[in-house]
N, C-alpha and C positions, 0 to 999 in steps of 0.2 A: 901631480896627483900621487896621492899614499896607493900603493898597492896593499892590497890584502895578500897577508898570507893563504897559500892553497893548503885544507886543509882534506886531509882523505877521510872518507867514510869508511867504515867498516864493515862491510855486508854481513845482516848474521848468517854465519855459518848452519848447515842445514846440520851440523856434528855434534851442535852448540849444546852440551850436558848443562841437564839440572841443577839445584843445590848440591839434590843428594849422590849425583855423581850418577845419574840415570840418564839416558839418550831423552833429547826433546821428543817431543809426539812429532814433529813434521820430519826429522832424522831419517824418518825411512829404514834404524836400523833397531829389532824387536828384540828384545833381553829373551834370551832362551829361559823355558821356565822349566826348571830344575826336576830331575825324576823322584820320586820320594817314594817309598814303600806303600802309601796309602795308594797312590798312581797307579802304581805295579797292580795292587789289588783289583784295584777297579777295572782293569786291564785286562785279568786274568778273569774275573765275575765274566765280561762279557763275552770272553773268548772260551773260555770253557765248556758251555754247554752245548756250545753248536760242535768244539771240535769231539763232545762225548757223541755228539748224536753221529756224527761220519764217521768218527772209528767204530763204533756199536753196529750200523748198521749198514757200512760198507764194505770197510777194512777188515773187519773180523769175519764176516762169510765169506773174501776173498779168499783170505788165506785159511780159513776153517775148510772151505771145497777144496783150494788145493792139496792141499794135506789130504784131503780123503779120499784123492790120486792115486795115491801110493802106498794105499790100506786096502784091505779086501772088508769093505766094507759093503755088507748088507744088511737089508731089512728085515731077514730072519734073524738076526743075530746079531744085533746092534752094541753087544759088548765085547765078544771076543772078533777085533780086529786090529791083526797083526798088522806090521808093516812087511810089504810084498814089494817094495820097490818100484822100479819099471814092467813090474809083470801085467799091473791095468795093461798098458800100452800095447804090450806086447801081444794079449790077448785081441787086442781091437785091429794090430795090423796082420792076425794069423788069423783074424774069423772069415768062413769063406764067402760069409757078405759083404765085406769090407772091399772090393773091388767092383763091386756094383753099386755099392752106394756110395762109390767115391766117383764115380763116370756120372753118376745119376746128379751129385750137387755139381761136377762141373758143365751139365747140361743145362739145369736147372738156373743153374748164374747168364747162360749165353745164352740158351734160346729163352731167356725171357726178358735177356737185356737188350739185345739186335731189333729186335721188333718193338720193343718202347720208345728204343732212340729214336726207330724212324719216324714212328705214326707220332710222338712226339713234336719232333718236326715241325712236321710236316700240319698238324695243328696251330702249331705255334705259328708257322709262318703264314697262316690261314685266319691265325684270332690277329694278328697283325693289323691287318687291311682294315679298314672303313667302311662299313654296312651295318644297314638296319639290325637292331636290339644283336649287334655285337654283346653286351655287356648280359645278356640274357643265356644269350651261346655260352661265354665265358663260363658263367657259372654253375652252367650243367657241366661242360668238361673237368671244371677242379670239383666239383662235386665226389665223384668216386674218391676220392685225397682224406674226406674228411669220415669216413667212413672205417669202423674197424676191418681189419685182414681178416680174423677170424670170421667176422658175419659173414664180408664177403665169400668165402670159402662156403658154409654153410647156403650161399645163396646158387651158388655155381652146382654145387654138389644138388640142390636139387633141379636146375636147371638139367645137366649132364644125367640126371636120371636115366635108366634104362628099361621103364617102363611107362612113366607119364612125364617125363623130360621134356620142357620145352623144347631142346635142340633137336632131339628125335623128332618132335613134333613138325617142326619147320622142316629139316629136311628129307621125310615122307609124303609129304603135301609139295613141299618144289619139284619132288619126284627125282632124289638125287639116292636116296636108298627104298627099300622095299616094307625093312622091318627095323624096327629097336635095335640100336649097337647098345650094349651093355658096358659104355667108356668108362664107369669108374671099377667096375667087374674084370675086364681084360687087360692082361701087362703091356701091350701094343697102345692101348690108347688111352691109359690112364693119365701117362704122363703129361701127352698131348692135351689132356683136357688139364689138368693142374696149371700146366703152364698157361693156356689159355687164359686162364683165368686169374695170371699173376699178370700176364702181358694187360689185362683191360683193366688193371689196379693199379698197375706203374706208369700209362699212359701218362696220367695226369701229370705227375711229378716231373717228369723230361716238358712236361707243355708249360709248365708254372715259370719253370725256372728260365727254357730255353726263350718263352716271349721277353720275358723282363731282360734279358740281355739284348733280345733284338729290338726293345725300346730305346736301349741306350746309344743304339748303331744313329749316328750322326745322320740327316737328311741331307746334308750337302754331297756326300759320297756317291750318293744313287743319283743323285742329281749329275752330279760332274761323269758317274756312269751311262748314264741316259744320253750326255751330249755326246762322249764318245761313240753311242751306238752298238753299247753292249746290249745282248741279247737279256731276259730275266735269268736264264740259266748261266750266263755269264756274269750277272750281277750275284748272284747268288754262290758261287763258286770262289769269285774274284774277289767281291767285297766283304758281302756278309760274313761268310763261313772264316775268312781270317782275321776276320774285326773278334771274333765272339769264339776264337778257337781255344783260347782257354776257361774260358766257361765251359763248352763243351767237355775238354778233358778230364774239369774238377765234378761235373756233376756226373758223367759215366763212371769216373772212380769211387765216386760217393753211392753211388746206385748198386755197383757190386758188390760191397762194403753191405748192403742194407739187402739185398737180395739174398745174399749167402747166408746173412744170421737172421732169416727169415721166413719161419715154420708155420706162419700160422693157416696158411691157407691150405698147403700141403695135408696139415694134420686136421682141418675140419673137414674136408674133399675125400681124404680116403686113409687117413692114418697112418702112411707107410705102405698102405697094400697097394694091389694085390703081389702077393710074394716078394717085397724088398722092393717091387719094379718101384715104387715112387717115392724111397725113402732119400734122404740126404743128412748130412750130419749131424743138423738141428733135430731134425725131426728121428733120430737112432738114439740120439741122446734121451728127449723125451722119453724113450720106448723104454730103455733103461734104469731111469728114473721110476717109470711106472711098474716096472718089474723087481724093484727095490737092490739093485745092484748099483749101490752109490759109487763105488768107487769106480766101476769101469765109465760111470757119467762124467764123474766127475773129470776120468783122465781123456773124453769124448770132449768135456767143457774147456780144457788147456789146451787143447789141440784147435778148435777154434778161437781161441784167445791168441791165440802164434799166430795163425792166417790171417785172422784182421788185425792182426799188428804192423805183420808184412805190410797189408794195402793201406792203413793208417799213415805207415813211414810215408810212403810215398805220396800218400795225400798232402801231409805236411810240408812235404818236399815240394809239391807243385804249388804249393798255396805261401809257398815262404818269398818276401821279395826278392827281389834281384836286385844286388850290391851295386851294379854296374846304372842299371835307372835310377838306384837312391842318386848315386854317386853322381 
């Protein structure tokens, strides 16, 4: 028997160039297509307007208020204003209300964050459960959420009345007082009712947040809690609260962050009065603004732009991964 020669094939090569010295279509490798000036243009056409419209109307009033920081600028006199330096500043930390409306925002941040977080909560772990027109419940509680701060303030403000005030009303009929307190009139309890009424507008936000995390809490945990014979309060301490402890973190950080640069219920409630008792930074700023004293606003509006930067860093900081889990 003749043997046949072996002869080999040649697989074509997936590299295998065209005539004109182009990669084939099945090559998998794509000719870079050359930059050209028309490109650029084209480039430049669709990049341009948007980046005129953010330096126009974000960039340029940043640094246009900064600047008028360091100017004694007012609204009588909108053209002769020199440059003063750091004298805004200094003016705002030598005024003799500037220590009461600085206790007053860091009251204003606590006692309206302490008491969200809980009743928060404690909602949340309440919309949790499994019961009838649940999803009914649900929606009156995120309800307040969707709602402006200003109305609400306007709505409190006449709740808090001190003559035909709902809240007076209730409690002279429970028989817990005699006569009208005049809450948004008295430095004693203005504040108390302002904050009141930041606490039943931030409910919601700690409940939004805090359920959707306790959805995510695994059922085999409570499960495997349950056999061991932990109590709810042990379930709740041992399981829950460390499965969902940095959400917890990020959303308290996040809450004071929006708490502190946030005037509006303050300033539809009572403006700042009576006498400073319920002002805060936001709302001294305003005051200033409306008094046409730009520049001490302005150096009021830099000073809170450094505080929420502060809690910013540290937002980013808690929200940034960890090297050590990627890894």
């Amino acid at each position: 028997m003749v043997q046949k020669p072996l002869v080999r094939r040649r697989r074509p090569s997936s590299l295998a160039a065209s005539s004109d010295g182009v990669p084939g279509e099945g090559s998998g490798v794509s000719r870079r297509r050359t930059f050209t000036a028309r490109r650029g243009f084209i480039i430049l056409a669709f990049f341009l307007p948007a980046a005129l419209f953010v330096g126009v109307f974000t960039y340029y009033p940043i640094v246009s208020g900064a600047q008028m920081a360091f100017r004694r600028w007012q609204l009588s006199n909108l053209i002769d204003n020199p440059w003063v330096g750091f004298h805004n500043f200094v003016t705002i930390f030598t005024d003799p209300s500037f220590g009461t409306i600085a206790l007053n925002t860091v009251i204003w941040v606590v006692a309206s964050l302490v008491p969200q977080f809980i009743i928060g909560f404690a909602l949340a772990l309440w919309l949790r459960r499994r019961f009838r027109f649940r999803g009914l419940y649900q929606a009156l509680v995120f309800f307040p959420w969707a709602i402006s701060g200003f109305l609400i303030g306007i709505l409190f403000r006449w709740m808090f009345n001190g003559e035909f005030g709902v809240i007076n009303d209730i409690l002279i009929k429970v028989g817990l007082i005699d006569k009208g307190i005049p809450w948004l009139a008295d430095p004693t309890t203005a504040m108390v009712a302002v904050i009141v009424a930041n606490v039943w507008y931030g409910v919601t936000f700690f409940a939004i947040i805090i359920l959707a995390a306790l959805q995510s809490v695994p059922e085999e945990l409570f499960e495997a809690a349950a056999l061991d014979g932990a109590s709810r309060t042990r379930t709740l301490f041992a399981v829950t609260v460390p499965y969902i402890a940095t959400t917890l973190a990020l959303t308290v950080l996040l809450r004071v962050i929006w708490i502190l640069n946030f005037p509006d219920i303050i300033w539809a409630m009572t403006g700042g009065g009576p006498a400073n008792q319920t002002h805060i930074v936001t709302t001294w700023m305003i005051t200033m603004t409306q008094n046409g004293n730009y520049g001490i606003a302005s150096a009021l509006g830099l000073i809170i732009v450094a505080i929420l930067m502060v809690f910013s860093a540290f937002y980013l900081l808690a929200i940034r991964p960890n090297k050590r889990q990627i890894g």
